[in-house]
N, C-alpha and C positions, 0 to 999 in steps of 0.2 A: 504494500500500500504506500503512495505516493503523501508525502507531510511534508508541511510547512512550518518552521521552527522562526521567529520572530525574538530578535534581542534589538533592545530603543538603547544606542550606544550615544558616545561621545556630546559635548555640551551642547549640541543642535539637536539632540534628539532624533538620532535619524535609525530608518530599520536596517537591521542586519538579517540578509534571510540565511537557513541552511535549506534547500529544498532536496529533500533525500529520501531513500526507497529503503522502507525497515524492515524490508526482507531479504533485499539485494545487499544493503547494507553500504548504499551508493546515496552521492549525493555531490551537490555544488554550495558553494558558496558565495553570494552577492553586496556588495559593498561592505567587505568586512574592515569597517573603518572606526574598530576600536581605538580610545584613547588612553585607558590605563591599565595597570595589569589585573586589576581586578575582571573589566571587560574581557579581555582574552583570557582570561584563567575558566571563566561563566562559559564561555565557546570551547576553549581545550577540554574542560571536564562534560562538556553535552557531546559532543562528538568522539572521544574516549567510551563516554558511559554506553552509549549506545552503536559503539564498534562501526562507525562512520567512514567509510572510504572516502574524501573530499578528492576530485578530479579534477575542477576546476574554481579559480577565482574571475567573476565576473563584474566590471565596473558599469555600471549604469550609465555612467557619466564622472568628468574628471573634478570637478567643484568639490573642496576641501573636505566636506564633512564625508564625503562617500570615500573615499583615498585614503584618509589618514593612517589606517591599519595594513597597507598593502605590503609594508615590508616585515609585519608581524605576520601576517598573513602566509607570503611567498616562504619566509623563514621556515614556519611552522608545518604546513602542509607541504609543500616540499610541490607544488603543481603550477602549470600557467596561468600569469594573468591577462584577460582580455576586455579589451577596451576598443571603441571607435577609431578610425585613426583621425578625424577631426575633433576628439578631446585630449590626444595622448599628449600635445605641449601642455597641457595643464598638470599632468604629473610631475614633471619637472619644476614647477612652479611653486610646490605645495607650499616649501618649507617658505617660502617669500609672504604666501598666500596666510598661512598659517599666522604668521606675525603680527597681520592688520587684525586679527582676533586675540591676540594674546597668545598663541597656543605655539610652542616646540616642537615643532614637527619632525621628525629626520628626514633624512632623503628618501623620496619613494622610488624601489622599483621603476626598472623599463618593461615596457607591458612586452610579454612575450607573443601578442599575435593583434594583429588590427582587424577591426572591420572594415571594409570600404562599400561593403550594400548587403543588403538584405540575405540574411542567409541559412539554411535547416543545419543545425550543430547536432548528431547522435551522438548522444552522452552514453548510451548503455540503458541505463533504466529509464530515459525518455529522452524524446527525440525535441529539442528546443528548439522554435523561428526566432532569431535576431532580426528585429526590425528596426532602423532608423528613423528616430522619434524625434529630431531637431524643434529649437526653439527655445528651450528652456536655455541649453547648452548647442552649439553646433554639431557635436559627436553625440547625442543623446540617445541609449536605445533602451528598447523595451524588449523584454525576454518572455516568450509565449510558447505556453506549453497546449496546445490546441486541443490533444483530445483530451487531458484532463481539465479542462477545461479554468487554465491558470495565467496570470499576469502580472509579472513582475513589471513596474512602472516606471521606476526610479523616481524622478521630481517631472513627470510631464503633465502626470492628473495625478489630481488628489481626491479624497473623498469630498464634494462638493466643491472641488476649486482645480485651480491649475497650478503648474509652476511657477515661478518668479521671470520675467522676461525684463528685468532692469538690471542687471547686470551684464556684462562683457559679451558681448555673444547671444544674447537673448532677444527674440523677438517673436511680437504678441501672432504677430498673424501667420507665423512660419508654426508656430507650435498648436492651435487652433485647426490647423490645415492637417499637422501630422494626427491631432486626435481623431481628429472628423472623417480622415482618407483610410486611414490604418486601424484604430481602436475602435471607434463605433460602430465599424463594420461586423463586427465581433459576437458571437451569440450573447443576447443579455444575462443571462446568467453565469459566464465570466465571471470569475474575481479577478478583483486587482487588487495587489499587492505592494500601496506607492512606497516612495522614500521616507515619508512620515506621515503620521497620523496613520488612522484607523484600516483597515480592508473595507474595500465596496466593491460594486458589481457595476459591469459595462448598465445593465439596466437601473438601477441606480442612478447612474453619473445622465444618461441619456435625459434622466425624468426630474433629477432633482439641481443636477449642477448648473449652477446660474450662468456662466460662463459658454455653455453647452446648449442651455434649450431657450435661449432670448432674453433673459431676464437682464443679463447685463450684455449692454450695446458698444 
């Protein structure tokens, strides 16, 4: 049976998912951007306790609070990390990045594989679509598991809302376009699974999210 494991890491409060197969004993991990060692000791001991194969680290997008744990990460599991290749300069960035918040970041990892478009990754225990969800970020993707019917979001929707499109790289109608071409299309009962906050369903977002059904113009 296919789970979703959910830890609200570092001072942004952002999700860390493990999505993994507790039979297979297979699993990935997505923005694992722990910031102290108590965060990673809480994912070393779930993934331990329940004999976790972790095959890959995948970034949603390059923006500080999803990265910060990537050389904790890479260290630990010992697997690649995959990233867009229009967000991978912001890896390099981090520790610059990091500093306008306060935070010490070390150097992160060079992702060991890019995206450059839309693409079916076989993981073993489910077969993942990467799709290119720009807007929030330039390299922004969303990880879909279609027949179980799952949505990893990063920051593109949230539950009742979108991403932040004012910073570097963000723009309102490029990311609108990617929900509305890519994500809506999607059976309603989907979940999604954003970067923060709660889980909701494509039917959901279609009915209630203001940004999505006219409310805000």
């Amino acid at each position: 049976m296919l789970k979703v494991k959910t830890f609200v890491v570092n001072p942004f409060e952002m999700n860390c998912y493990i999505y993994y197969d507790d039979a297979a004993h297979e699993g990935i991990i997505l923005d694992p951007a722990v910031y102290n060692r108590e965060e990673q000791s809480e994912i070393e001991d779930f993934v331990t306790s329940n004999n976790i194969k972790i095959s890959n680290i995948f970034n949603t997008h390059g923006h500080i609070d999803h990265v910060l744990g990537n050389k904790w990460a890479k260290e630990f599991f010992k697997v690649p990390i995959f990233i867009h290749e229009k967000d991978s300069s912001l890896l390099s960035e981090a520790p610059e990045h990091g500093e306008m918040f306060g935070l010490q970041i070390e150097d992160v990892p060079k992702p060991d594989k890019l995206f450059s478009k839309d693409e079916l990754v076989d993981l073993g225990f489910c077969k993942m679509k990467i799709i290119h969800t720009p807007g929030h970020t330039p390299g922004g993707i969303c990880l879909i598991d279609e027949q179980n019917r799952i949505i990893f979001s990063g920051d593109t929707i949230f539950k009742e809302s979108i991403g932040r499109v004012d910073l570097p790289g963000g723009d309102l109608d490029t990311l609108l376009n990617s929900i509305n071409q890519k994500l809506l299309i999607l059976p309603d009962d989907c979940i999604i699974y954003p970067g923060h906050m709660d889980s909701t369903t494509i039917g959901d977002e279609k009915r209630d999210n203001p940004f999505l059904n006219g409310e805000i113009v």
